[in-house]
C-alpha positions in Angstrom: 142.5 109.0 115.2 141.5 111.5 117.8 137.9 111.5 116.6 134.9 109.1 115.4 134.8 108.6 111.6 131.1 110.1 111.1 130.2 113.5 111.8 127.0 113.8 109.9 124.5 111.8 108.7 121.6 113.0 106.2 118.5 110.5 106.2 116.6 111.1 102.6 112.6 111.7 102.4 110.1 112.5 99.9 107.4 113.7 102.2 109.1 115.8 105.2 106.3 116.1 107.0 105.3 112.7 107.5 108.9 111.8 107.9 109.1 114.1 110.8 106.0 112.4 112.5 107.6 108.7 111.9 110.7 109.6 113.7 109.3 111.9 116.6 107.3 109.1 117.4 109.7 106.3 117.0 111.9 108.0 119.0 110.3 110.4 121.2 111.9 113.3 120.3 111.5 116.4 118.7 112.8 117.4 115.2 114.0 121.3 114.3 112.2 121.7 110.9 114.8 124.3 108.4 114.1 125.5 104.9 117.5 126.7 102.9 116.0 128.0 99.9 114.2 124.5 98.7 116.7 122.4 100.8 114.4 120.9 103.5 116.0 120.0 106.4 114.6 117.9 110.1 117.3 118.4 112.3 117.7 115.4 114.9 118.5 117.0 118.2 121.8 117.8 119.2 123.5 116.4 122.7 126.4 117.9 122.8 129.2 116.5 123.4 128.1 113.4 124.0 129.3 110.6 122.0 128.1 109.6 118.6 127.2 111.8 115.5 123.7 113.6 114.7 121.9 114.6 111.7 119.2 115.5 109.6 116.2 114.4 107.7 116.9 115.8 104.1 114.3 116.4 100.9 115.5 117.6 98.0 115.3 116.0 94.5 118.5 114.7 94.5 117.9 112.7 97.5 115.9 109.3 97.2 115.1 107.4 100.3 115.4 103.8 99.4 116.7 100.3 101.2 120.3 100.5 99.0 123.0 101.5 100.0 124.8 102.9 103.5 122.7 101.3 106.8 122.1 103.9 109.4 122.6 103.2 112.8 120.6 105.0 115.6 121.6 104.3 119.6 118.8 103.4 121.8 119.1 102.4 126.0 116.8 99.3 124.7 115.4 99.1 121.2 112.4 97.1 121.5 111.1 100.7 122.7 111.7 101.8 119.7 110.9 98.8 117.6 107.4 98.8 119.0 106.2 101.9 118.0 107.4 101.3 114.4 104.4 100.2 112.7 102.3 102.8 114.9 104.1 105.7 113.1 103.9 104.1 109.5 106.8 101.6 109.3 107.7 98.0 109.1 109.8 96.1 111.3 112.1 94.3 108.9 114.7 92.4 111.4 113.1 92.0 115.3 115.7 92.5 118.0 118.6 90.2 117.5 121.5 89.6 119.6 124.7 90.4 117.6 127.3 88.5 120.7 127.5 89.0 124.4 130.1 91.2 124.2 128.3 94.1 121.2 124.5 93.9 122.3 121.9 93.7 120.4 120.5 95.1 116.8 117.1 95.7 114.9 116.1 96.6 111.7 112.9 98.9 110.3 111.8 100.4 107.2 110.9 104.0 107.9 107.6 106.1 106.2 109.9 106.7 103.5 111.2 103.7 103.0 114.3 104.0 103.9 116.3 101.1 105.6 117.2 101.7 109.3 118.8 100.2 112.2 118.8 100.1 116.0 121.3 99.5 118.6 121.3 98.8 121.9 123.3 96.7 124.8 120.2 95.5 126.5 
């Protein structure tokens, strides 16, 4: 395989507004807000070429945020950061920073504003 098996990733949201708030201050970023005729979209911002896979915030009716299903991880240098400003932005720590082994670093978990489950991962 010459590339990384995700490409994409589409995070769903019932309010997009508030969603984009929750993650721009989670993660201290900003989000690129698109309309495609009804198909809201919160575009996460785009490195590059750097490694790892991007995405979107998505709302849409056939999109329901909910704790089921695929778990979402996002990169982070050191994810307390971003597990303490969690509940700030309107979401709930569910798993505090864990170590997964020496050798793979260390994991959180967190319900978003949507309620949506989501993880962290970091090597410190």
């Amino acid at each position: 395989m010459k590339h990384n098996t995700f490409v994409w990733i589409e995070i769903p949201v019932n309010d997009m507004e508030r969603a984009q708030a929750f993650y721009e201050a989670v993660f201290d970023i900003e989000i690129q807000l698109v309309d495609f005729g009804g198909l809201k979209m919160g575009w996460f911002p785009n490195a590059g070429d750097a490694h790892g896979a991007t995405g979107t915030l998505i709302q849409q009716e056939s999109y329901i945020p909910s704790h089921e299903g695929p778990l979402v991880y996002f990169y982070s240098e050191d994810l307390q950061r971003e597990l303490d400003r969690v509940a700030d932005a309107g979401g709930k720590v569910m798993q505090p920073k864990t170590q997964i082994s020496e050798d793979h670093g260390y994991m959180g978990v967190f319900e978003d504003s949507e309620g949506n489950r989501v993880a962290l991962h970091s090597n410190a």
